[in-house]
C-alpha positions as CSV (number, residue, x, y, z in Angstrom):
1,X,0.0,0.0,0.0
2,X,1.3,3.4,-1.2
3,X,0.5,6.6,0.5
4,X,1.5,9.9,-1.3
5,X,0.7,13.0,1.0
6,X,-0.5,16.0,-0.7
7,X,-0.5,19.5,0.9
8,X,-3.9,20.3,-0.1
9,X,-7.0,18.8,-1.9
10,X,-6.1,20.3,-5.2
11,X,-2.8,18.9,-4.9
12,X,-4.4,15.5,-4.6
13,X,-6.6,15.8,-7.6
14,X,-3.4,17.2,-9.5
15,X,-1.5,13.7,-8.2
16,X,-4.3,11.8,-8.7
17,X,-4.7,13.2,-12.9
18,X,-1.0,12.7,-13.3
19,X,-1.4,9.1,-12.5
20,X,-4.8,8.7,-14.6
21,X,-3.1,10.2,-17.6
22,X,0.3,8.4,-17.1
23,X,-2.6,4.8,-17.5
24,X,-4.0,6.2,-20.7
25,X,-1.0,7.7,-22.4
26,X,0.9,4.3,-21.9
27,X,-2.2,2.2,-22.7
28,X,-4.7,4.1,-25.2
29,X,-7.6,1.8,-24.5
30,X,-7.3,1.6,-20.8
31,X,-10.5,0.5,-18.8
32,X,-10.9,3.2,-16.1
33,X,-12.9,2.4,-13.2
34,X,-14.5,5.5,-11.9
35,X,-16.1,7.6,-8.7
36,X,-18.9,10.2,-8.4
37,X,-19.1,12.4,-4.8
38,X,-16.7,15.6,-4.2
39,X,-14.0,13.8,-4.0
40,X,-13.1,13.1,-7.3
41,X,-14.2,16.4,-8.4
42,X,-10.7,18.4,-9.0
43,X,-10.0,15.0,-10.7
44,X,-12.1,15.7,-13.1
45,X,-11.4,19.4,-13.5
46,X,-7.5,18.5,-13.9
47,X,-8.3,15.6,-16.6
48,X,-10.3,17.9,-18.8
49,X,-7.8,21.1,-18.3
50,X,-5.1,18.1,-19.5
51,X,-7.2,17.0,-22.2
52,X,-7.9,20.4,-23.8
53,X,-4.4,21.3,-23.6
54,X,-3.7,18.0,-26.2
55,X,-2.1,16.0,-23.2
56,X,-4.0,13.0,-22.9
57,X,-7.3,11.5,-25.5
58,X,-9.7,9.5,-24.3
59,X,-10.5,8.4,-27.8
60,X,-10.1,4.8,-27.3
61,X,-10.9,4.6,-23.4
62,X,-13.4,2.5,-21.9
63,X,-14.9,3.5,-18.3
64,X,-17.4,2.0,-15.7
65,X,-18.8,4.0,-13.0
66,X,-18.8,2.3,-9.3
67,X,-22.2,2.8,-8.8
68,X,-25.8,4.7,-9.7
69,X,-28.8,4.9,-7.0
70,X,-31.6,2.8,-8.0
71,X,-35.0,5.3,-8.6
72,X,-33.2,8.1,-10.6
73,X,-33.5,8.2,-14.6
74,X,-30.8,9.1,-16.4
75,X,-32.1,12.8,-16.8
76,X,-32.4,13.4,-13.2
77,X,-29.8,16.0,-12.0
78,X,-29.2,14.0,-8.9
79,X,-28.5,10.6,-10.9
80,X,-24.8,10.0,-11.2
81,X,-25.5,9.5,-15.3
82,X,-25.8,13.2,-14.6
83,X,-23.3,13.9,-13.1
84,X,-20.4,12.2,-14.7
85,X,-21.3,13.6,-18.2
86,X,-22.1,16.8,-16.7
87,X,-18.6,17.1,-14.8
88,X,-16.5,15.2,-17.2
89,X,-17.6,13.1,-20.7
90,X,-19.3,16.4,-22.2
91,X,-16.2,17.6,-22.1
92,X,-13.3,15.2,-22.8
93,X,-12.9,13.5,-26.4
94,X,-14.7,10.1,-24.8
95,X,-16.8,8.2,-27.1
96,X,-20.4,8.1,-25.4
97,X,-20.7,4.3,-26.5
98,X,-17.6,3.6,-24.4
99,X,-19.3,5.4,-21.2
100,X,-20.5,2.8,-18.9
101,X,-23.1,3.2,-15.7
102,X,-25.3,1.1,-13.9
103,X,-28.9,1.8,-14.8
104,X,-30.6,2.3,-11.8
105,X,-34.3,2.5,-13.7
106,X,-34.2,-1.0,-14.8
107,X,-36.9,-2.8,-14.9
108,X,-35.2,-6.0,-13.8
109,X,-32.1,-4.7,-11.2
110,X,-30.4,-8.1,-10.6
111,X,-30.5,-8.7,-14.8
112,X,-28.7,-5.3,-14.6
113,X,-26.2,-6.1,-11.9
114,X,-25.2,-9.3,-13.9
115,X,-25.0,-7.5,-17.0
116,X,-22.9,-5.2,-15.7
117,X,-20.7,-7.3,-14.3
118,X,-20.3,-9.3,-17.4
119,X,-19.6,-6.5,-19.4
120,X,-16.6,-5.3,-17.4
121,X,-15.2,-8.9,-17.5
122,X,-15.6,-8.6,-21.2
123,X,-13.7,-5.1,-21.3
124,X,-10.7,-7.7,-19.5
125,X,-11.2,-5.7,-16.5
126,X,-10.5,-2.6,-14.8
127,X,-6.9,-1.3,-15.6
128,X,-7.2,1.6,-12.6
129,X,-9.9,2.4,-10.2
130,X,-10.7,5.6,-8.8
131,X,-12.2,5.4,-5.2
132,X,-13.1,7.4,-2.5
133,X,-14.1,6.1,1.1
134,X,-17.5,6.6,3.3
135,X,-17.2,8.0,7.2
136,X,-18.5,4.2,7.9
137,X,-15.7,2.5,5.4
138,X,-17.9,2.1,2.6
139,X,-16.4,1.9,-0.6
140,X,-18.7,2.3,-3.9
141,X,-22.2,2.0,-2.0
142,X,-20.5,-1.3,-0.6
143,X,-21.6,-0.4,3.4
144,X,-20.4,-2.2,6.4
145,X,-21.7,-5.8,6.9
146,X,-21.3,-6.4,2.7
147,X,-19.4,-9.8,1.5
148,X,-16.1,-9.5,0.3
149,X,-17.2,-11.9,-2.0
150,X,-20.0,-9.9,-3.8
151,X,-19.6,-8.9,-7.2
152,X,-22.1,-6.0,-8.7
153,X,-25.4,-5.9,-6.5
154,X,-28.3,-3.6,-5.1
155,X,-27.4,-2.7,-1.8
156,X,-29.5,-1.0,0.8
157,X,-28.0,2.4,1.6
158,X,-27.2,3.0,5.3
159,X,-28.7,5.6,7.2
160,X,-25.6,7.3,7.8
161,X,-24.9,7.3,3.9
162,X,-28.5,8.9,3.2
163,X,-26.9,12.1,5.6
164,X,-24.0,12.3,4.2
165,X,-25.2,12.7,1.0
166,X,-28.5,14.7,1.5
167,X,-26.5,17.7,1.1
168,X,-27.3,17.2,-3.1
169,X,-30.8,16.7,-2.6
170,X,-33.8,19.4,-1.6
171,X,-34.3,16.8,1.8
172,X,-33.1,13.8,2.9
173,X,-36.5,12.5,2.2
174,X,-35.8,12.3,-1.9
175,X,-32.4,10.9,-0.8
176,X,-32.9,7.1,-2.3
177,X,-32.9,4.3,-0.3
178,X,-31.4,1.8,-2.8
179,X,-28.3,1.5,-5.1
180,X,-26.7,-0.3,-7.7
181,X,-22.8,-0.7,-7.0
182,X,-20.2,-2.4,-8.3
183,X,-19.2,-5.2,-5.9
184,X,-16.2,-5.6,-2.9
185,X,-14.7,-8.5,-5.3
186,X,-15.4,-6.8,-8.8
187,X,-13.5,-3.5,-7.0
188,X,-10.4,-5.6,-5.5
189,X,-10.1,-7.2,-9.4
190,X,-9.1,-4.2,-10.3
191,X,-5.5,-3.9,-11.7
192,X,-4.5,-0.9,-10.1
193,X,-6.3,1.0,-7.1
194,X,-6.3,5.1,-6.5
195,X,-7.9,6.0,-3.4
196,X,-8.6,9.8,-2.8
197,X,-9.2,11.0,0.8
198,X,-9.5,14.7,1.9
199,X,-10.5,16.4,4.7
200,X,-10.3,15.9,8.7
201,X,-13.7,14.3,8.9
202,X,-12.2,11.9,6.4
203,X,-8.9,11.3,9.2
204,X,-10.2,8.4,11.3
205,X,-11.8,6.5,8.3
206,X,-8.1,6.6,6.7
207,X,-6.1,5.2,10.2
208,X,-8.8,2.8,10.5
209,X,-8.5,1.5,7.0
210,X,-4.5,1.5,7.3
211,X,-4.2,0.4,10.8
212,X,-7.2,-1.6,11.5
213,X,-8.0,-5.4,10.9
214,X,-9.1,-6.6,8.0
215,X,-13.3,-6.9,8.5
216,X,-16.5,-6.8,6.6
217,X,-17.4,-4.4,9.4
218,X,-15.5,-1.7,7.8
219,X,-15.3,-2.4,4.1
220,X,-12.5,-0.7,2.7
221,X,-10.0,-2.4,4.7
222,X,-10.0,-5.5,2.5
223,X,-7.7,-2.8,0.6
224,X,-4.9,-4.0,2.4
225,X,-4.8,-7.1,0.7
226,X,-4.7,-5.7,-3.1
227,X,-1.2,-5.7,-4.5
228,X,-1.5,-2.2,-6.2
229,X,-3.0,0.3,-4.0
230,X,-1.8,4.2,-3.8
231,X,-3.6,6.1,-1.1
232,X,-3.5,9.9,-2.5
233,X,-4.5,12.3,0.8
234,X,-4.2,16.1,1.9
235,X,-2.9,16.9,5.2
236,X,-5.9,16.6,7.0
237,X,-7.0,13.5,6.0
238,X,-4.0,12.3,7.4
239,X,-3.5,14.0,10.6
240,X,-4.6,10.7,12.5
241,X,-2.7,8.6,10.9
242,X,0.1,7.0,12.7
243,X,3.4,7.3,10.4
């Protein structure tokens, strides 16, 4: 397990893009597994800014996204469909057919959780995974309690998830209950893992998944057994972290 400390969030996003782009320039058709949230936000901001400039194309790039609630059309300003083209393929050089999300307005969710999965076995797998970690160690929507076996699924969403998250909705009451998310074993397939953490509320969840044993109780701890994980965090998301 990697950890590169980075003075601030923006240089973490800026760390984080360098790495991305270093992927895709030395593989043209990478798979990229990616996140929705804050987090990844100055990602995305530093990927496009690096794409205009003629640095990187995404031309022959195929992505998945972690995750989608279930209830939200693709239309919906809340639905991560949204916000992914929104924030980054309306304005990188990514072919729309090479986009992939879970549909969370399926008519049959489990046909769409195993068609989902499929379909990123077919791409050969994830070549580099963006992630970003919940207050409770979630990882995707994957909450505490979740096999380590489970591969894409419909999870119910914690409580404590619903909060966190109300913040994008008008109450937590049109905060969905449900989501579709890529699962704890389709994650730790990945080739290569990138886990962005800022922020002091962030500090305990990042000691705990460093430090602490491995358990289904906190998710992302089964990170400590991938081969290829770099932990990209500001100063404050590692002030509890014993060196």
């Amino acid at each position: 397990m990697n950890i590169i400390r980075a003075e601030n969030y923006s240089e973490m996003s800026q760390l984080a893009a360098k790495k991305l782009i270093e992927q895709v320039n030395e593989k043209s058709n990478s798979v990229l597994g990616l996140a929705t949230g804050s987090t990844p936000e100055g990602l995305y901001e530093e990927i496009i800014k690096e794409n205009k400039a003629g640095n990187v194309s995404f031309k022959d790039v195929e992505s998945f996204n972690l995750d989608e609630y279930v209830g939200l059309n693709k239309d919906n300003d809340q639905s991560y469909h949204y916000y992914m083209h929104h924030l980054l393929f309306n304005h990188i050089d990514i072919d729309s057919g090479q986009v992939n999300l879970p549909n969370g307005d399926a008519n049959d969710l489990q046909e769409e959780c195993n068609s989902y999965e499929k379909a990123i076995k077919q791409a050969d797998g994830i070549d580099i995974q963006i992630l970003g970690i919940g207050l409770n160690g979630h990882i995707g929507f994957n909450e505490p309690g979740t096999p380590f076996s489970m591969q894409t699924h419909v999870v119910d969403l914690d409580e404590s998830t619903r909060q966190a998250n109300a913040r994008f909705f008008d109450s937590i009451d049109d905060v969905p209950t449900q989501a579709i998310t890529m699962g704890i074993d389709t994650i730790m397939q990945s080739k290569q893992i990138i886990l962005l953490v800022s922020g002091s509320q962030k500090a305990e969840a990042l000691d705990k998944l460093v430090n602490g044993p491995v358990t289904e109780d906190f998710p992302a701890s089964i990170l400590q057994k991938h081969a290829n994980v770099t932990i990209i965090a500001d100063q404050d998301a590692l002030s509890e972290l014993s060196e």
